[in-house]
N, C-alpha and C positions, 0 to 999 in steps of 0.2 A: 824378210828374205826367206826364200824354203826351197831346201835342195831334197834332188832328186838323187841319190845313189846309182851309179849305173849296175848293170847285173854282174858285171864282171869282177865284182867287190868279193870278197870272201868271209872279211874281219874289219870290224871299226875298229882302229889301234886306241891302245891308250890318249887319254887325251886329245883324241881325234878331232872334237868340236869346244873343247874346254874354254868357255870363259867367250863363245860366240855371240854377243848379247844383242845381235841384231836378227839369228836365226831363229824363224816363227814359226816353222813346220821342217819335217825330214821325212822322206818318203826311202824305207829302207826292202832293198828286194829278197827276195826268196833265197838271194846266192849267200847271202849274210849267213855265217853259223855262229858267228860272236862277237860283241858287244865289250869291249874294253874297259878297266876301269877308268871311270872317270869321264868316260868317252864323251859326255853333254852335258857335264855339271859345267853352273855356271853359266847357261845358256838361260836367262832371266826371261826372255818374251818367248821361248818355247811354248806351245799353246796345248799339242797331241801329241802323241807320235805311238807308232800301230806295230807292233813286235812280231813279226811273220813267221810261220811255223817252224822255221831253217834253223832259228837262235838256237842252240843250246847252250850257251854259259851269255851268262851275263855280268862284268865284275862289278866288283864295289864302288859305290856312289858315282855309280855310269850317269844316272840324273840327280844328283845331287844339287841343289841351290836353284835347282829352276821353279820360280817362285810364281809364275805363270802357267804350270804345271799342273792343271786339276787331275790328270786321270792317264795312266800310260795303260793300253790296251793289247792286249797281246791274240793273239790269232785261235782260233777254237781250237786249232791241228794242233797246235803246238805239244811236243810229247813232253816238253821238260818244263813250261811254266805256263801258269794259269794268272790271270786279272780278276780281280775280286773288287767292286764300286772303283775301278782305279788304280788299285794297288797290287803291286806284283808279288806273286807266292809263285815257291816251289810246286811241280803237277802234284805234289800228292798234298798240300797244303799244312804243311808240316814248319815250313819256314816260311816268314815275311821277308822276301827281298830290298823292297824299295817302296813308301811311299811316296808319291810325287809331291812338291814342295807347294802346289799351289792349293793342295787340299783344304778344306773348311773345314769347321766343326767338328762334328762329332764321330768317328769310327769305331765299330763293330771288331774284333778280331774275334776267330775261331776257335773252339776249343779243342782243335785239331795240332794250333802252330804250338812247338815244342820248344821252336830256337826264334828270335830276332835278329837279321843281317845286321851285319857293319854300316853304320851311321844311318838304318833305314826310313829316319824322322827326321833327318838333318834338315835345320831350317825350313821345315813345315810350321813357320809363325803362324798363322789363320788356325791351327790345327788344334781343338781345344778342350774337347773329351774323346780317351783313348779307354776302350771297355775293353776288358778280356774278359769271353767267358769259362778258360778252362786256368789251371796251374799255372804257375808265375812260369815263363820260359826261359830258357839260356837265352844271353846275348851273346854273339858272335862278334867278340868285340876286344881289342888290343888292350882296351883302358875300362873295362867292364864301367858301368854307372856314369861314361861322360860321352861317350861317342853319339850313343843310339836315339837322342833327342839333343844334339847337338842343334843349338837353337832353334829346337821347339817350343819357345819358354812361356809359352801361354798354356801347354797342354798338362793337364792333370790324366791321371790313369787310377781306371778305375776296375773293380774286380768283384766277382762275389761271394759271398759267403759258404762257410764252403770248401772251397777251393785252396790249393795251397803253395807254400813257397813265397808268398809275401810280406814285404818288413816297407817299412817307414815310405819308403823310397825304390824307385825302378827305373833305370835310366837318367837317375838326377831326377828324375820330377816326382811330382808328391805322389803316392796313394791315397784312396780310399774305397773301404770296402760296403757294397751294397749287398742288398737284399733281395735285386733282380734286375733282370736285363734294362738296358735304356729303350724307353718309347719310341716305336717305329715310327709312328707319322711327326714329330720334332724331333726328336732324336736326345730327348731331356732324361736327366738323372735319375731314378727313383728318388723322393724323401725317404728316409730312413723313419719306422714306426707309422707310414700315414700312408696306406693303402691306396692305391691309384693317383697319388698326388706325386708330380716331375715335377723338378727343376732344370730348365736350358740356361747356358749360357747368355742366349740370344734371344727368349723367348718369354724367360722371369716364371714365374710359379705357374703350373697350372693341371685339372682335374681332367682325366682321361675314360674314366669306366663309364660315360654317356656317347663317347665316341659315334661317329662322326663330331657331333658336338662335346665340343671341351670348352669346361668351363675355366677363365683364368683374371688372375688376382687384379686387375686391371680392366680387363676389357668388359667381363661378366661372360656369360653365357654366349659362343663364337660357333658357328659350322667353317670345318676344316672344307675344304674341296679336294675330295677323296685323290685327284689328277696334283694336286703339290707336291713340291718338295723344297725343303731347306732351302733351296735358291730361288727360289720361284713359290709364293706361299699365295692362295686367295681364301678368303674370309667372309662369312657373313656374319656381320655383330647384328644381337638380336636387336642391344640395347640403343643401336644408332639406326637397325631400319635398311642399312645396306652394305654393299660388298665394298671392302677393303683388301690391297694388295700389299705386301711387303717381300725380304727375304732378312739371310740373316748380318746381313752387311747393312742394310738400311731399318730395321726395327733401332728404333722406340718410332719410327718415322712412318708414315702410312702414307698407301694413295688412295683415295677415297671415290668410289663410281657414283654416281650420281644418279 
């Protein structure tokens, strides 16, 4: 089901769609300037939904739990918040508001964001390396170290050298600190001491400074297809002669072209 807002709307109240679990889209208009909290958490087959330039506040865990949720998009005009792969930041990119619960893998943050929103990871299961690349931030958070990855419980956080304000733990989930950013074309860890060699979650060991071609602990010597991504991956294995598809929901499993 997916509704349509009429214009005549001003404010989604509090809990406006809470716990809707049959609505799969929202089409919200121009006349909207706020966004309640809570307003679609809990809305589990939510799929999009498009932030028009009108919002100016948006409350806490407005999309919370919506575990269908890859990417909340917010409108270019927008003078108070920006989308960044999906995820909602403050315009000056200073804060991380929200991300969306159906998110995957691996995420990048700024070393702009200074503060993390109230519960802004909740229940992003899928969601499974979290980089910072600047100082540990505030959480804006009631219960400091339980809210803000309220079951996220697959994701570790990762940071790098360097940088500061980090101890054991951030949010409840583990730290560990690297030696450089994660790999843009998988989106894998650095090894620590072994120059050009990542580890993914989803992807297992593998060698990057031959790029396009990456060599990995399994396959041998692979050309990436420069147009992939994490959800959508195609391969050519040297050592089989042809192209192979996967993503990161379906690896150790391959489709193989013929």
């Amino acid at each position: 089901m997916s509704v349509t807002i009429p214009n005549s709307v001003t404010s989604i109240g509090e809990e406006a769609f809470r716990g809707c679990t049959s609505l799969t889209g929202v089409v919200i208009p121009n006349s909207v300037t706020s966004i309640g909290e809570e307003a679609f958490r809990g809305c589990t087959s939510l799929t999009g939904v498009v932030i028009p330039d009108s919002v100016t506040s948006i409350g806490g865990r407005a999309f919370s739990e919506c575990s269908s949720l890859t990417a909340v998009t917010v409108d270019a005009a927008n003078a108070a918040y920006i989308s960044l792969d999906g995820v909602v930041f403050d315009r000056s990119q200073t804060t991380l508001i929200q991300c969306p619960g159906g998110k995957a893998g691996a995420y990048t943050i700024p070393d702009s964001v200074t503060s993390i929103g109230d519960w802004a990871f909740e229940d992003c299961s899928s969601l499974t390396n979290v980089f910072f690349e600047g100082n540990a931030p505030t959480i804006c958070s009631h219960f400091v170290n339980l809210e803000v990855f309220e079951g996220a419980d697959n994701a570790t956080v990762y940071y790098l050298a360097g940088t500061t304000g980090w101890e054991a733990t951030f949010g409840d989930r583990p730290t560990v600190m690297v030696n450089g950013p994660p790999d843009p074309l998988i989106g894998g860890i650095p090894v620590n001491g072994s120059e050009g060699w990542f580890v993914s979650e989803w992807f297992g060991v593998y060698y990057t400074d031959l790029a396009p071609w990456l060599y990995h602990s399994e396959h041998g010597f692979v050309y990436r297809d420069p147009g992939s991504s994490n959800m959508s991956t195609y391969f050519y294995e040297d050592a089989m002669g042809a192209w192979w598809w996967t993503n990161q929901t379906l690896y150790p499993f391959i489709y193989v072209y013929n």
